[in-house]
Short mmCIF file of the C-alpha atoms (twelve columns), coordinates in Angstrom:
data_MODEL
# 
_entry.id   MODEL 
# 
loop_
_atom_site.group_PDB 
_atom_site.id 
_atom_site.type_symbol 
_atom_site.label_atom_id 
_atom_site.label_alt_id 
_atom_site.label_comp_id 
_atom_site.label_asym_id 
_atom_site.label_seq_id 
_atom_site.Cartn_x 
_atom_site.Cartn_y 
_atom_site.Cartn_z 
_atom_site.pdbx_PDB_model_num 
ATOM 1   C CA . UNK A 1   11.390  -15.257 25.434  1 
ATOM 2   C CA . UNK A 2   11.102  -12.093 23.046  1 
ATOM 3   C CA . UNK A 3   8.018   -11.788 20.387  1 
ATOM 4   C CA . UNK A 4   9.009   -11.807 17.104  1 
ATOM 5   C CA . UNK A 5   6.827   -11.417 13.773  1 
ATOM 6   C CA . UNK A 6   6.694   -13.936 11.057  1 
ATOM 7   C CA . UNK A 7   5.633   -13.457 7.355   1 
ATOM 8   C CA . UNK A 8   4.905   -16.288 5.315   1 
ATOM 9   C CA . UNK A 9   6.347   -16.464 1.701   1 
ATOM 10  C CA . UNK A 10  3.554   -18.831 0.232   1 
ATOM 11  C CA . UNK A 11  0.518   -16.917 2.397   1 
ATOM 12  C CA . UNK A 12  1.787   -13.625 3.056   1 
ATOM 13  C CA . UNK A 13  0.088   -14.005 6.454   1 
ATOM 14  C CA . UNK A 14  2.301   -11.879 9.061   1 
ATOM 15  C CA . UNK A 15  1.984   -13.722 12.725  1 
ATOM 16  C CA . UNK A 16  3.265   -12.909 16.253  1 
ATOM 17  C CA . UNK A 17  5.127   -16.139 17.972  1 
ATOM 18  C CA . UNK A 18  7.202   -16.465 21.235  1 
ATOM 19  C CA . UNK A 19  10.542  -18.238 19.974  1 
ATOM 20  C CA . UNK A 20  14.063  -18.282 20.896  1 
ATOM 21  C CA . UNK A 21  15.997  -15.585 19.622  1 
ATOM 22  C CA . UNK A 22  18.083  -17.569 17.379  1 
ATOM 23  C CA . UNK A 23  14.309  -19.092 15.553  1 
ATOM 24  C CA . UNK A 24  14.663  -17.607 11.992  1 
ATOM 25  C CA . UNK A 25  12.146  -19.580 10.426  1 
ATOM 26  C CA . UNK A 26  8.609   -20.711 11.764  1 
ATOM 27  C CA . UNK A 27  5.925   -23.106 10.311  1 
ATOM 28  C CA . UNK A 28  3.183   -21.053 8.602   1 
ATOM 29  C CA . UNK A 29  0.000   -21.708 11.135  1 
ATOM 30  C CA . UNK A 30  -2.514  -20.740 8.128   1 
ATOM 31  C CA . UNK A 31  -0.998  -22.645 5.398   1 
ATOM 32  C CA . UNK A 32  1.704   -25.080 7.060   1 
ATOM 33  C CA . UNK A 33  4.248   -23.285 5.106   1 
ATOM 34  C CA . UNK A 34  7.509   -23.775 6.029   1 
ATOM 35  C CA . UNK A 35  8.943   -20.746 5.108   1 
ATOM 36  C CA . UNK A 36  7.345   -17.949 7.361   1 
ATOM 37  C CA . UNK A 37  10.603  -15.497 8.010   1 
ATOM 38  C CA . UNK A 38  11.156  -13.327 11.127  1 
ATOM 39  C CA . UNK A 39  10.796  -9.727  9.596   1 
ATOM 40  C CA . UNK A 40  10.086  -7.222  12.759  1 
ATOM 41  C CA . UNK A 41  11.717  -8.244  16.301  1 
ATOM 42  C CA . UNK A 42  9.821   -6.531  19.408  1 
ATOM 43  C CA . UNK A 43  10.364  -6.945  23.137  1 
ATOM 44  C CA . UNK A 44  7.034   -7.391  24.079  1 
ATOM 45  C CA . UNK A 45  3.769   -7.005  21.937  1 
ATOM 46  C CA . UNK A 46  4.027   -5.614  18.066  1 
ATOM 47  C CA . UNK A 47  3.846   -1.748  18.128  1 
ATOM 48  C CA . UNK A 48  5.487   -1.344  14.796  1 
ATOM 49  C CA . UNK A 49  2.448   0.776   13.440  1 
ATOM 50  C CA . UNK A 50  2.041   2.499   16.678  1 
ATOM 51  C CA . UNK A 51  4.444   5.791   15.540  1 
ATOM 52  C CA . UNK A 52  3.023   5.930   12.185  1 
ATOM 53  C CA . UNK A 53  -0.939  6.651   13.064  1 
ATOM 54  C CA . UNK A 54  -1.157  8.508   9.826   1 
ATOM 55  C CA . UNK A 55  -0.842  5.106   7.805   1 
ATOM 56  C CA . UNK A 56  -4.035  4.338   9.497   1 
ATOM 57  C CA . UNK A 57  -6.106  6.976   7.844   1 
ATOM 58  C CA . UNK A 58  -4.759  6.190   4.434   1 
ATOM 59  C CA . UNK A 59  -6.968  3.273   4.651   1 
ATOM 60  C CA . UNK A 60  -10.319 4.921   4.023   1 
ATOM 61  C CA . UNK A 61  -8.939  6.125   0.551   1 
ATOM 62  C CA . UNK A 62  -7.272  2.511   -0.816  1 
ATOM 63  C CA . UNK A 63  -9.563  0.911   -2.979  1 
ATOM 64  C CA . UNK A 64  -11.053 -2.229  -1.073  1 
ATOM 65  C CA . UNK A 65  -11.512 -3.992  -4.194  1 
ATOM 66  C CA . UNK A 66  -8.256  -3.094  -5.700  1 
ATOM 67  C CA . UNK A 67  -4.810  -5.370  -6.833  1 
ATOM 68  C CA . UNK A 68  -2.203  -7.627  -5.129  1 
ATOM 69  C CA . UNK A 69  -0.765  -3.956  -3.496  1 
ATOM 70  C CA . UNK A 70  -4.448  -2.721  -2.214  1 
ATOM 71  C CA . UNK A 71  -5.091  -5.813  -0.367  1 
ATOM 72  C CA . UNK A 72  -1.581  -6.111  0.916   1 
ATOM 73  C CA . UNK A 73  -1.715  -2.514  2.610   1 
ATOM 74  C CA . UNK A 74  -5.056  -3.225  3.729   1 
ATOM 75  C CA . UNK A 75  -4.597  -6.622  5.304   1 
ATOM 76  C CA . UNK A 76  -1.466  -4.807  7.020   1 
ATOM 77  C CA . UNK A 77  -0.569  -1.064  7.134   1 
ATOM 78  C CA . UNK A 78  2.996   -1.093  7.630   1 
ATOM 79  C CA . UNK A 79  5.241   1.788   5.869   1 
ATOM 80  C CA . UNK A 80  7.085   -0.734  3.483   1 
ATOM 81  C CA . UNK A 81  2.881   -1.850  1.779   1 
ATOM 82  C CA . UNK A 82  2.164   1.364   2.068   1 
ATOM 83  C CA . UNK A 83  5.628   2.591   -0.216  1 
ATOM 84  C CA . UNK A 84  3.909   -0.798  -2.548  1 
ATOM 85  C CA . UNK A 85  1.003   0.551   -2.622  1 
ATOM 86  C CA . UNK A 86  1.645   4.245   -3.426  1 
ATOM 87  C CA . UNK A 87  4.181   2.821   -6.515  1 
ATOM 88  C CA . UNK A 88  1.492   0.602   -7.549  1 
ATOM 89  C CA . UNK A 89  -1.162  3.278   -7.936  1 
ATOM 90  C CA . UNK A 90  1.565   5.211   -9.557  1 
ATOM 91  C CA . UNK A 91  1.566   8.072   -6.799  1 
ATOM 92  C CA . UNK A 92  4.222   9.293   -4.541  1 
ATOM 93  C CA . UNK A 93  3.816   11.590  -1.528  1 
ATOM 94  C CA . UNK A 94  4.902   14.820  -1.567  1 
ATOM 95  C CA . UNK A 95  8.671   15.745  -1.463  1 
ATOM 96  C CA . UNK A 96  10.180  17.449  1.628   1 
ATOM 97  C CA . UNK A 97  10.115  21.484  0.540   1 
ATOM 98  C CA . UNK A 98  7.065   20.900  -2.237  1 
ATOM 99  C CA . UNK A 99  3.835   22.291  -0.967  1 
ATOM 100 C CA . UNK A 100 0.277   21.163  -2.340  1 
ATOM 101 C CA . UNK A 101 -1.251  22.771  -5.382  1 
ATOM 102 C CA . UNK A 102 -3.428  26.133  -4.524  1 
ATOM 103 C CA . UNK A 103 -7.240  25.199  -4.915  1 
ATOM 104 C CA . UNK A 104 -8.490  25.666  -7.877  1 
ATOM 105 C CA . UNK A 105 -10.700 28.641  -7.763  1 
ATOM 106 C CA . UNK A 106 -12.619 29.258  -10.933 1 
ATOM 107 C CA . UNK A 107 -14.323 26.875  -12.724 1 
ATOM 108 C CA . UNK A 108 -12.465 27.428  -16.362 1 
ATOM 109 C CA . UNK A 109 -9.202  26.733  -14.862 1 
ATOM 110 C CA . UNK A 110 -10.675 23.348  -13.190 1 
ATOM 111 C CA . UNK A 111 -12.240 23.013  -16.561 1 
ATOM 112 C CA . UNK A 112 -8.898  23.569  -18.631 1 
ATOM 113 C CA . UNK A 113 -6.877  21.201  -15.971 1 
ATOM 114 C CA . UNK A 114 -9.667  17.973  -16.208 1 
ATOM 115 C CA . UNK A 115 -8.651  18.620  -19.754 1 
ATOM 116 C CA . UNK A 116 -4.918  18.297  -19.417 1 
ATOM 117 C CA . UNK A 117 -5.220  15.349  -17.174 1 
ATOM 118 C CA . UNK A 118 -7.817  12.956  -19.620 1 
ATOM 119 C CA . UNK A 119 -5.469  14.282  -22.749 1 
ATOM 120 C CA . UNK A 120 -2.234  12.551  -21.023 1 
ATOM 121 C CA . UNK A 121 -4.593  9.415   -20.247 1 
ATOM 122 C CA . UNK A 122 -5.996  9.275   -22.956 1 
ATOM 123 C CA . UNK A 123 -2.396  9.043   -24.910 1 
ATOM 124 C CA . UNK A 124 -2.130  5.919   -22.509 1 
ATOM 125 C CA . UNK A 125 -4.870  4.249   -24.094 1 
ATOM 126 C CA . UNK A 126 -4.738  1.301   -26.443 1 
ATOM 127 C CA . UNK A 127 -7.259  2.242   -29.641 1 
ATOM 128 C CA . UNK A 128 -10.055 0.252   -28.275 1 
ATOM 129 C CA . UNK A 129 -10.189 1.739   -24.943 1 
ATOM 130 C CA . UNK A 130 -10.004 5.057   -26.608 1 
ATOM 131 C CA . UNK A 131 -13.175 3.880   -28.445 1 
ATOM 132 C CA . UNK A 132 -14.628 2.618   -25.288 1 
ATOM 133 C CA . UNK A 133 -13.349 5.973   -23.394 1 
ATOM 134 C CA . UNK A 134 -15.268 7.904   -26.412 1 
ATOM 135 C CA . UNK A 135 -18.982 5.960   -25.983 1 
ATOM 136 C CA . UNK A 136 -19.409 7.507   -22.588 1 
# 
C-alpha cells in the first residue's frame, strides 16, 4: 500500500500513514482528531522537500519565537508555509527579471535610506507607539 501524508485540522500535525488509496481521512494520532486530510500522496517515503533544499536555509532567518506563520514554516518547511510565512512578514521574494539592490556604498546614502525606511514605519504607528518609538 502507497504512503500518504495526513494534516490534521484541529492539530496541524502533518503524519505519514500506510492506507488504502481510497483512505481520505485518518484519525489524528496526536490529538484523536478525526479530521486529519490526505494533502501530499508519495509512492514510497515523503520527499516533498527534497527538490526545494533552498527552503531549508530559510530557516536560520525565521524568527523562532515568532506568530502562528513562523512556527508553521518551522515545524514544516514546505513551499505553501513558506508562501504563509513570507505574506505574513509582509515580504515577497524577488520577481523573475528584478535583480537585488546594489550595496550601499557610502555611509550618507545608508544614512539617508535608514531614514526613508523608519519615516514610512513610523507613519504606521498608532500615537503611543510613536511616543514609545521616540523614548529610545
Amino acid at each position: 500500500m502507497p504512503v500518504y501524508d495526513y494534516e490534521c485540522d484541529s492539530c496541524k500535525t502533518i503524519t505519514e500513514s500506510i492506507e488504502h488509496y481510497n483512505t481520505e481521512i485518518i484519525v489524528c494520532e496526536r490529538c484523536n482528531h478525526c479530521f486529519a486530510r490526505r494533502i501530499i500522496s508519495a509512492n514510497g517515503p515523503n520527499c516533498a522537500n527534497q527538490d526545494a533544499e533552498w527552503i531549508r536555509s530559510v530557516l536560520e532567518v525565521v524568527d523562532k519565537e515568532g506568530g502562528k506563520h513562523c512556527q508553521r514554516f518551522l515545524k514544516n518547511p514546505t513551499r505553501k508555509n513558506y508562501n504563509t510565512y513570507m505574506k505574513g512578514e509582509g515580504i515577497r521574494p524577488l520577481e523573475s527579471g528584478e535583480q537585488m539592490r546594489p550595496p550601499i556604498k557610502n555611509r550618507k546614502e545608508e544614512e539617508a535610506i535608514t531614514r526613508d525606511v523608519i519615516a514610512r514605519s513610523v507613519s504606521r504607528f498608532t500615537p503611543q507607539q510613536y511616543e514609545e518609538y521616540n523614548r529610545r
